[in-house]
C-alpha positions in Angstrom: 0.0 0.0 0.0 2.7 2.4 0.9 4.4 1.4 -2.3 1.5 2.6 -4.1 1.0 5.7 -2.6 4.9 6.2 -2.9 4.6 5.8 -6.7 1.8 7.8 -7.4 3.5 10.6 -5.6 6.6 10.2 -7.7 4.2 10.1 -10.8 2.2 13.6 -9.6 5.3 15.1 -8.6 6.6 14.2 -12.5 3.7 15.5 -14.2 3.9 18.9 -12.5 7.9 19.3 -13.1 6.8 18.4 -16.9 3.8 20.7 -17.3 5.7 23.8 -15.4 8.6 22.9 -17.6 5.8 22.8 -20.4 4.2 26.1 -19.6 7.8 27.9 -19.4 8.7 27.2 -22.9 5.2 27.7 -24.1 6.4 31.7 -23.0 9.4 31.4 -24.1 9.0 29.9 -27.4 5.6 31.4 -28.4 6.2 31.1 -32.1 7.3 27.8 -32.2 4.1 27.1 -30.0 1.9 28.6 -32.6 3.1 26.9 -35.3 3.0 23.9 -33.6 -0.9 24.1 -33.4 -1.5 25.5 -36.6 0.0 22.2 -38.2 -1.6 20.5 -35.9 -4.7 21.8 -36.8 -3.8 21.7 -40.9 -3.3 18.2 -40.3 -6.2 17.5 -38.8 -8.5 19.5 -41.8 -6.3 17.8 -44.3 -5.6 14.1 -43.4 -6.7 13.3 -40.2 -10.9 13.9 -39.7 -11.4 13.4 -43.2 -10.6 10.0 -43.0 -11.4 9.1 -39.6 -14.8 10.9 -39.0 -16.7 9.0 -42.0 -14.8 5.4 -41.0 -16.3 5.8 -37.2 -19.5 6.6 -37.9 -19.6 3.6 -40.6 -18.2 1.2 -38.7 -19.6 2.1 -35.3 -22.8 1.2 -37.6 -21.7 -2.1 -38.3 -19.1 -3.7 -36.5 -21.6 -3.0 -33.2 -23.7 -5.7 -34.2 -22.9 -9.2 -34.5 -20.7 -9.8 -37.7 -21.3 -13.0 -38.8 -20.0 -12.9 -42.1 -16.4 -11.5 -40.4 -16.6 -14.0 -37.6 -17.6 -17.2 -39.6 -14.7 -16.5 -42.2 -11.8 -14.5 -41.2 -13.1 -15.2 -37.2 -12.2 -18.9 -37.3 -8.9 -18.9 -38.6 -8.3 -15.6 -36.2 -9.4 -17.7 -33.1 -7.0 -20.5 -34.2 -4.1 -18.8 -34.3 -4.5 -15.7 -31.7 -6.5 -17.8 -29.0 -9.0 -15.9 -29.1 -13.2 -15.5 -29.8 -14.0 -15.1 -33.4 -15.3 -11.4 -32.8 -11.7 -10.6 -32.2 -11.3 -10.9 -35.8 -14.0 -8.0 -36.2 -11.5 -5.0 -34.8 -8.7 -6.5 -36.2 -10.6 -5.4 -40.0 -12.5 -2.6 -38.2 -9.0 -1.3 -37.5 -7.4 -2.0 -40.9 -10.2 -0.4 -43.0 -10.3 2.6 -41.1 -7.5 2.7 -39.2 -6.8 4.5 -35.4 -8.7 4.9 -33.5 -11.4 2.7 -34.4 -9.6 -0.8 -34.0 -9.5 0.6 -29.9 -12.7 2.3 -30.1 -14.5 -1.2 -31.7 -12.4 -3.1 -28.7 -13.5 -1.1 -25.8 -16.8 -1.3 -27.4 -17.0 -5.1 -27.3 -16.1 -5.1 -24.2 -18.7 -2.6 -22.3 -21.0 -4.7 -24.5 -19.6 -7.9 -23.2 -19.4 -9.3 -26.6 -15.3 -9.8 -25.5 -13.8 -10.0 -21.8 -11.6 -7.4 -20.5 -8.2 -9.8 -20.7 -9.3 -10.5 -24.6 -9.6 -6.8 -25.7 -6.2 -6.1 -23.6 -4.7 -8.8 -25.8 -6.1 -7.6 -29.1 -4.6 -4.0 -28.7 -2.2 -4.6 -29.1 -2.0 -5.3 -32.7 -5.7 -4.3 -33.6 -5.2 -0.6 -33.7 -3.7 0.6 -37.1 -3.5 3.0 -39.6 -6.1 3.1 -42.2 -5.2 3.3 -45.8 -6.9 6.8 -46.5 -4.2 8.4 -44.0 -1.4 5.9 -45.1 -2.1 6.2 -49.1 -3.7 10.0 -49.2 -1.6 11.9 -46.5 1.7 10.2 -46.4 2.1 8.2 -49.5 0.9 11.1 -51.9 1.0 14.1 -49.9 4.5 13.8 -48.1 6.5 11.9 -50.8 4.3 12.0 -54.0 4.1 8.5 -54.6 0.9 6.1 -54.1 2.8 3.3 -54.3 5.1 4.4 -51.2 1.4 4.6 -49.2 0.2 1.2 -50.3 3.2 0.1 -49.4 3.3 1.2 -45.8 -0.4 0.0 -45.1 0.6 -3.7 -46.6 3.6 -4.0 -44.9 1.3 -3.2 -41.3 -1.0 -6.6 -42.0 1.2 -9.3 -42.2 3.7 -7.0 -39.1 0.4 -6.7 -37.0 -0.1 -10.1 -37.2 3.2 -11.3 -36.6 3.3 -8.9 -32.9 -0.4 -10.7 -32.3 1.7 -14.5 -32.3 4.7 -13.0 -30.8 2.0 -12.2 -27.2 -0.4 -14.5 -28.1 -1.2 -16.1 -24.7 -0.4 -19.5 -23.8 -4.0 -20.8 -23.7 -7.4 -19.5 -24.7 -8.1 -16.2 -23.8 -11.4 -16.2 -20.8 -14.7 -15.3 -22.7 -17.0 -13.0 -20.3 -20.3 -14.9 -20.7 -23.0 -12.7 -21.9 -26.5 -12.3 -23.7 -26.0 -9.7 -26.2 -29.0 -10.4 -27.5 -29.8 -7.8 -25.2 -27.4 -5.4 -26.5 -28.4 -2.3 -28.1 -27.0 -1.9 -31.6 -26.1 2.2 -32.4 -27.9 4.3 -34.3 -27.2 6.7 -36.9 -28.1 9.8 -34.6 -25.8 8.3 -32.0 -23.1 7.4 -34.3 -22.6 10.7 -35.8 -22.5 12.2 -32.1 -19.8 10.0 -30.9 -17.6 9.8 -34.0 -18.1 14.1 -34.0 -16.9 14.1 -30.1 -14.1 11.7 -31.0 -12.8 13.5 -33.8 -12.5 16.9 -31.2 -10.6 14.7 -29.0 -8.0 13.1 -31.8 -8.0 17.4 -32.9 -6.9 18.1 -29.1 -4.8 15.3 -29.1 -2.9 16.1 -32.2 -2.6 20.0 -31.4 -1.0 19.1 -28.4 1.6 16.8 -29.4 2.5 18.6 -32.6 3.3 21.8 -30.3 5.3 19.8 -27.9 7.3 18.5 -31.2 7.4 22.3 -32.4 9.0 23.6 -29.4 11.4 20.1 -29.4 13.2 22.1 -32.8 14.4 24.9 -30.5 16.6 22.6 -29.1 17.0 19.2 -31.1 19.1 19.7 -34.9 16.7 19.6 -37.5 17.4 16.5 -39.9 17.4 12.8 -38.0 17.5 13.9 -34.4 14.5 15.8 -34.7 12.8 13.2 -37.3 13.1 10.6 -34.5 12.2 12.7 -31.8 8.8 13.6 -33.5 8.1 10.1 -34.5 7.6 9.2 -30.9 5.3 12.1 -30.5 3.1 12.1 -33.2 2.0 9.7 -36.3 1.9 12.7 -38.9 4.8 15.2 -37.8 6.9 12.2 -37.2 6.1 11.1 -41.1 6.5 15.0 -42.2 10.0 15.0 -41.3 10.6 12.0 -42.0 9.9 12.4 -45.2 12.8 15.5 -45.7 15.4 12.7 -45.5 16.9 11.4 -47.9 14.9 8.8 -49.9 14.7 5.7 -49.5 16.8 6.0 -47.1 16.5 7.0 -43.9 13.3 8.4 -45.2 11.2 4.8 -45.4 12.5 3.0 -42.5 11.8 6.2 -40.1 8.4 6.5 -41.6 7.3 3.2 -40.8 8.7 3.1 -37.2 6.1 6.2 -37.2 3.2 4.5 -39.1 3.2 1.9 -37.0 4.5 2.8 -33.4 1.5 5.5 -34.2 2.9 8.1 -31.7 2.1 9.2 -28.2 -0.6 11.0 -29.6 -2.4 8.0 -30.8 -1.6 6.4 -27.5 -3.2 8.7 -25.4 -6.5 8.5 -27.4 -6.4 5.0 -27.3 -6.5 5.3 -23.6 -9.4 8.3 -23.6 -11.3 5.1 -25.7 -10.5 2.9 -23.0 -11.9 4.6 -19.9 -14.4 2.9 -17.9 -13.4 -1.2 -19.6 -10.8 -2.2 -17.2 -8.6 -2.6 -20.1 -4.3 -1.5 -18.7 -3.1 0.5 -21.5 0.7 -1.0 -21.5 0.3 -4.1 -23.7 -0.9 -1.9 -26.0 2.3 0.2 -25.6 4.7 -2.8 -25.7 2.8 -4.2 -28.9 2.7 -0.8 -30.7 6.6 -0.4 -30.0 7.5 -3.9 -31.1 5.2 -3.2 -34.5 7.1 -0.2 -35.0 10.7 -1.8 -34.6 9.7 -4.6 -36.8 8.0 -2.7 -39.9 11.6 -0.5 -39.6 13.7 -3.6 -39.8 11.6 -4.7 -43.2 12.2 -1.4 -45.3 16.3 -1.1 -43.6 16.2 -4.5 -45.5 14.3 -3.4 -48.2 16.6 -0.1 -48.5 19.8 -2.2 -48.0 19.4 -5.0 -50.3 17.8 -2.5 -53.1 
């Protein structure tokens, strides 16, 4: 007990030095600050809600329902190999199609539902929650580097790495089912579908601003080029990518953008966790299997760069 208390001092006693710290250079540093959220906000408007706000409504409309095509198809050979309930199978495509953060948002879901039990949707996020091809193909591919092929290539290379992080934790026997009778479960409607994808889309906005300021006022003091390319990967999914992409190509240019692409970011991390208040779900598999999926889509294109 006094162990706990011990560490949650430490932890509030961190988070004030940071956001004093924070502050400081926020009056220091107000230009940097401002441009920080006016790219934030310009990728948002661009890349961002454009492609996330349609995907949530649609598939809050239908992966909140029982999917039985997914789960009879793709759901059998999913519970095979990942130990888990065929419906797992239905955020891992929810997540693909429309990418972060609806693969979390269609977990957390599931599980307030009780269509999945807590220790099944902790598993599953942890290689469920990817990026969606319109962000991947649109934003990056075509709008940082110029190239469609350099987008479709990031989102393949995700399915077969998001799988391979799902065996590498895959628990040692079947994942506990929460019994359940969601034939009592209330499938969403349009009205409330629109409501929640509009107040999840302010969120990812805040979330994004936020980060992409704290990666603006990182250039005051980090060298532009690499340092600050790596830097702003860990922070955020699409300023990681943007200076990522002013290397030179392919390399470091690819490798760096796919650590991004598929670590996602503290930014995506943090709304990940906003989706999962209130399940039970702990938010650090999630973190170890996003890390992991970042390391291992790097490795692919430093091979791919290498042996070009």
């Amino acid at each position: 007990m006094m162990e706990t208390v011990k560490a949650k001092r430490n932890g509030d006693r961190l988070l004030f030095l940071f956001s004093l710290a924070a502050f400081i250079l926020i009056l220091l540093f107000p230009r940097q600050t401002g441009d920080g959220v006016r790219k934030g906000l310009t990728l948002c408007y661009r890349a961002v809600i454009p492609s996330v706000f349609p995907s949530l409504i649609l598939t809050t409309l239908l992966f909140s329902r029982p999917c039985g095509a997914i789960e009879r198809t793709v759901g059998r050979l999913f519970s095979r190999a990942f130990r888990v309930s065929p419906r797992g199978a239905v955020a891992w495509v929810a997540g693909l199609l429309s990418g972060f953060p609806v693969g979390a948002v269609t977990v957390a879901n599931d599980v307030r539902s009780g269509r999945i039990s807590p220790e099944e949707g902790e598993y599953l996020l942890a290689f469920v929650n990817n990026t969606g091809p319109a962000f991947l193909v649109g934003g990056v591919g075509l709008g940082l580097f110029g190239s469609v092929r350099v987008g479709w290539a990031l989102y393949l290379v995700q399915i077969p790495v998001s799988l391979l992080v799902g065996l590498l934790f895959r628990p040692k026997e079947q994942v506990p089912k929460r019994p359940a009778d969601v034939s009592d479960v209330k499938n969403a409607d349009p009205v409330g579908a629109i409501a929640s994808a509009s107040e999840t889309c302010v969120r990812i906005a805040g979330f994004v601003c936020f980060f992409s300021v704290i990666s603006s006022l990182l250039s005051a003091f980090i060298p532009a080029g690499l340092p600050l390319a790596v830097a702003s990967s860990l922070l955020e999914v699409g300023c990681g990518a943007s200076h990522a992409a002013r290397l030179a190509f392919p390399f470091p240019a690819l490798p760096l953008v796919a650590f991004a692409v598929c670590f996602s970011g503290s930014s995506v991390h943090f709304q990940t966790i906003a989706a999962l208040r209130g399940t039970g779900i702990g938010s650090f598999p999630y973190r170890k299997g996003k890390l992991t999926s970042g390391a291992l889509a790097c490795l692919f294109f430093l091979f791919f760069c290498l042996t070009k």
